[in-house]
LUMVEX-671444 format. One record per residue (C-alpha): residue in one letter; x negated, y negated, z negated. Coordinates in steps of 0.5 Angstrom, whole numbers, plus 500, padded with zeros to 3 digits. Layout:
<pts>
aXYZ...
</pts>
This chain:
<pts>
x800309591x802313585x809316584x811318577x818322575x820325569x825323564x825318558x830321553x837321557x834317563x831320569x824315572x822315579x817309579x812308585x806304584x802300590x796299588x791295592x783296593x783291588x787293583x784300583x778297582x781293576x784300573x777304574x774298571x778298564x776306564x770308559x768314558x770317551x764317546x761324544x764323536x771322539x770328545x768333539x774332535x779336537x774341538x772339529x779339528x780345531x774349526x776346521x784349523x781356524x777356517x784353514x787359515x782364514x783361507x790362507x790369509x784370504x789367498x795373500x789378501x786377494x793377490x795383494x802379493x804373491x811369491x813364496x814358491x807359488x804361495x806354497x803350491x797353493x798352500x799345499x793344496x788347500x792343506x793336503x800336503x807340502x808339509x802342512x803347507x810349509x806349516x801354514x808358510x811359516x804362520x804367514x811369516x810371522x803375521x802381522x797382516x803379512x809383510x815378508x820381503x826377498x826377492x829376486x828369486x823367491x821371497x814376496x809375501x805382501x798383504x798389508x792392510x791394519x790400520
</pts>
C-alpha cells in the first residue's frame, strides 16, 4: 500500500494505493537505472554554475565598479539570456564581496576587497 498526501494548488490529496505483487512487479519493471551522461548532469551543470559565477565576480573585481545597466549586458552575454543575467545581478546584491550604491542614474556595483 502507498499513501500520498499533499496539496495540488487549493486542493488538499489524501490517495492510498493498493498494489498487488503483480502490480509492484509491473512498476519494478517499468524502472531503469539512470544512464551514467544523465546521473552526471546535475553534477556538470553544477560546474558549470560555479565557473558562471567566478566569472561574474571577476567582471565587478577588474572594473572596480561598474553601473547596473551595463553590468547586466554583461551578464546577459555571459549567461545566454537577460533572464539568467538578471539571476546573477541579484546573487551580486547580495554579495559580501560586492557593495550596491545608487546612483544617479543606475545603480553602482563596487567591488570590495575582504579583509
Amino acid at each position: 500500500m502507498v499513501r500520498i498526501r499533499g496539496r495540488i494548488g487549493d486542493w488538499p490529496v489524501d490517495l492510498t494505493l493498493e498494489l498487488d505483487a503483480e502490480d509492484w512487479a509491473r512498476l519494478a519493471g517499468g524502472l531503469t537505472a539512470a544512464p551514467v551522461a544523465e546521473a552526471t548532469a546535475p553534477v556538470a551543470a553544477a560546474v558549470a554554475g560555479d565557473a558562471l559565477w567566478q566569472t561574474a565576480l571577476q567582471l565587478v573585481r577588474d572594473a572596480g565598479q561598474v553601473e547596473g545597466p551595463r553590468l547586466l549586458g554583461q551578464l546577459a552575454a555571459l549567461a545566454g539570456g537577460e533572464a539568467a543575467g538578471k539571476r546573477l545581478l541579484v546573487r551580486l546584491r547580495h554579495c559580501a564581496q560586492i557593495r550596491m550604491e545608487t546612483g544617479a542614474d543606475a545603480p553602482i556595483y563596487h567591488w570590495q576587497e575582504q579583509l
